[in-house]
C-alpha positions in Angstrom: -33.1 -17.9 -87.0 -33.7 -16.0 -90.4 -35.2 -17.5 -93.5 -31.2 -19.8 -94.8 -29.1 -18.3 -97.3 -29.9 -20.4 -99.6 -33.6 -19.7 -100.2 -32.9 -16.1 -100.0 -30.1 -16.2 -102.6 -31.8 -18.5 -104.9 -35.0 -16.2 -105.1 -32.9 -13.2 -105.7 -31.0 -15.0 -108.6 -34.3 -15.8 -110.1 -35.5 -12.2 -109.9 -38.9 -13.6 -108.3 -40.7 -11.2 -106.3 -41.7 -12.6 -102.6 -43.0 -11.2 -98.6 -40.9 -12.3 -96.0 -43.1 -13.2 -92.8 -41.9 -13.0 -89.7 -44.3 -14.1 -86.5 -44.2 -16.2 -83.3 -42.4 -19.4 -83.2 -44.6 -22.1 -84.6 -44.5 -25.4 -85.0 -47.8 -27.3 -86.8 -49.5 -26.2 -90.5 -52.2 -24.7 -88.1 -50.8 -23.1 -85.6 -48.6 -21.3 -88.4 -51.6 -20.5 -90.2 -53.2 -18.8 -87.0 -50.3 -16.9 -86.0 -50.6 -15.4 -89.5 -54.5 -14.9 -89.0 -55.3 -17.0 -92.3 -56.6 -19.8 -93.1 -54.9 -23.3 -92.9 -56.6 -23.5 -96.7 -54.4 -20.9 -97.4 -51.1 -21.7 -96.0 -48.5 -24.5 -97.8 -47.2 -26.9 -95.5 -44.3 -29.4 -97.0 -43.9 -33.2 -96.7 -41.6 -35.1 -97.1 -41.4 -38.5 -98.2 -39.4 -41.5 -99.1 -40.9 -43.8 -102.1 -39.2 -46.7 -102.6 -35.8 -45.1 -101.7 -36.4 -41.7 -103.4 -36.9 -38.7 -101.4 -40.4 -36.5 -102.4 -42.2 -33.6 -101.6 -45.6 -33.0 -101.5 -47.0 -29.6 -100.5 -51.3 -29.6 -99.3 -52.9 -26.7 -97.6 -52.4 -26.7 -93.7 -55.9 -27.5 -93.1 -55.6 -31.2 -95.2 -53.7 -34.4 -94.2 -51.7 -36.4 -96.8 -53.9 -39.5 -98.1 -50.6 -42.1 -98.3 -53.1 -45.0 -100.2 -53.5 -41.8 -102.5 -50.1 -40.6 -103.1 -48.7 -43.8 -103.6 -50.6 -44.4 -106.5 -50.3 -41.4 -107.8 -46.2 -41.9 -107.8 -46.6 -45.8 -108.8 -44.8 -46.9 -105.6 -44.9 -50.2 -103.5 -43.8 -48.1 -100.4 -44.3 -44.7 -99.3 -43.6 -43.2 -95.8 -42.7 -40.1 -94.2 -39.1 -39.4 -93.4 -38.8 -39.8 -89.9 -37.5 -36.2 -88.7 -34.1 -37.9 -87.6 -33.0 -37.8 -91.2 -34.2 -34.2 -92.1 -30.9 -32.5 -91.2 -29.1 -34.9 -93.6 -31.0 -34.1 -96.7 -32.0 -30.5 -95.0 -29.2 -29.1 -93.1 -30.4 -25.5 -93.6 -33.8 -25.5 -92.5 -35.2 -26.7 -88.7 -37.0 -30.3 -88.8 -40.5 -29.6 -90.0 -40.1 -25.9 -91.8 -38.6 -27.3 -95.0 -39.5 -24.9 -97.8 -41.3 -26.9 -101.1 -38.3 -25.8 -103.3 -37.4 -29.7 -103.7 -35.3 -28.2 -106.6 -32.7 -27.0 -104.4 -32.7 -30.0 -102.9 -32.7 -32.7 -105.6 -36.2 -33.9 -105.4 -39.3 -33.8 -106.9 -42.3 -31.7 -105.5 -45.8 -32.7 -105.9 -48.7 -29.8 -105.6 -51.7 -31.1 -104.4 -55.2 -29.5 -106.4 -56.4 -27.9 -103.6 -53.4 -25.7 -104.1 -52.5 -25.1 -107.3 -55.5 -23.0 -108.3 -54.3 -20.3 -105.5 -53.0 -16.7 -106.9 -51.0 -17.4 -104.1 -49.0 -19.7 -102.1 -47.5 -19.0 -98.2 -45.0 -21.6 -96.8 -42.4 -22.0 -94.3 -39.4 -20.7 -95.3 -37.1 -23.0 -93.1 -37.4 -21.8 -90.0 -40.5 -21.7 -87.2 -40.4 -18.2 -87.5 -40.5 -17.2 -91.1 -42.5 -17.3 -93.8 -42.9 -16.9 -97.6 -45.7 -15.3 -99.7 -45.5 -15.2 -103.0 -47.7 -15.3 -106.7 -47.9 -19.4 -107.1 -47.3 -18.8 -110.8 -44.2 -17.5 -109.8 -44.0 -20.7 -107.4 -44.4 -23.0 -110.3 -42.1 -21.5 -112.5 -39.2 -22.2 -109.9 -40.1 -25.6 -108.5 -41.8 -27.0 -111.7 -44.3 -29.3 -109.6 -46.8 -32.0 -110.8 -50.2 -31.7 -109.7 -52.6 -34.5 -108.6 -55.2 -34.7 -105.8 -54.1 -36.6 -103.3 -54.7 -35.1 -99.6 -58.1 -34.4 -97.8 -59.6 -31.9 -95.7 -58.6 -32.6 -91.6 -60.6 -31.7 -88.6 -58.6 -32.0 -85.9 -61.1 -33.1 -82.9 -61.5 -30.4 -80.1 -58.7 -30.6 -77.1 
């Protein structure tokens, strides 16, 4: 599957500059991140969330794990949980469950940056596939997905198999 239409088109209307990645099917933030030989600091990973009935993004390096008690305070909300992958072709039909690009834009919702990322010249993501990726300047990120910032995921070792 190639990175959707979509993306593609809406990048090109924008006139934004961006690498297409192409690598091994992958299915985590980290094993993404090693396929590319970087580091899961380095890589994007999406998230996507329902507060109190409204859909969100937040977008933390590969390497962190969302802090929920966090986020919900940070968007003022009495309930905050991920959306269950049943429901990601409804709001994502375009993109294979768990490769949703962090352009909430073209998809109606609101994307959150955590810190740890928005300090990055640049930003790599999934580009709606488990085989593609996007690098690209994160000023150039910004500009098209206009997200808040807030620190609200932490650094996650995953213990040794």
């Amino acid at each position: 599957m190639a990175i959707p239409q979509r993306i593609r088109d809406y990048l090109d209307s924008q006139n934004m500059a961006f690498e297409p990645i192409h690598h091994t099917q992958a299915f985590t933030g980290q094993e993404v991140a090693h396929t590319l030989h970087m580091s899961g600091k380095r890589l994007a990973k999406t998230v996507v969330l329902d507060g109190d009935g409204k859909l969100v993004m937040a977008v933390i390096p590969a390497s962190h794990r969302l802090n929920l008690p966090e986020f919900r305070a940070v968007l003022e909300v009495n309930r905050l949980q991920m959306l269950p992958e049943s429901e990601m072709m409804q709001h994502f039909p375009d993109c294979e469950a768990g490769a949703v690009p962090p352009f909430g834009n073209l998809y109606g919702l609101e994307v959150w940056v955590d810190r740890a990322l928005g300090d990055a010249e640049e930003i790599t993501f999934c580009a709606g596939t488990h085989e593609d990726c996007i690098r690209m300047r994160y000023g150039d990120f910004a500009k098209l997905s206009k997200p808040s910032l807030a620190r609200f995921s932490e650094v996650w070792l995953a213990k040794a198999a």
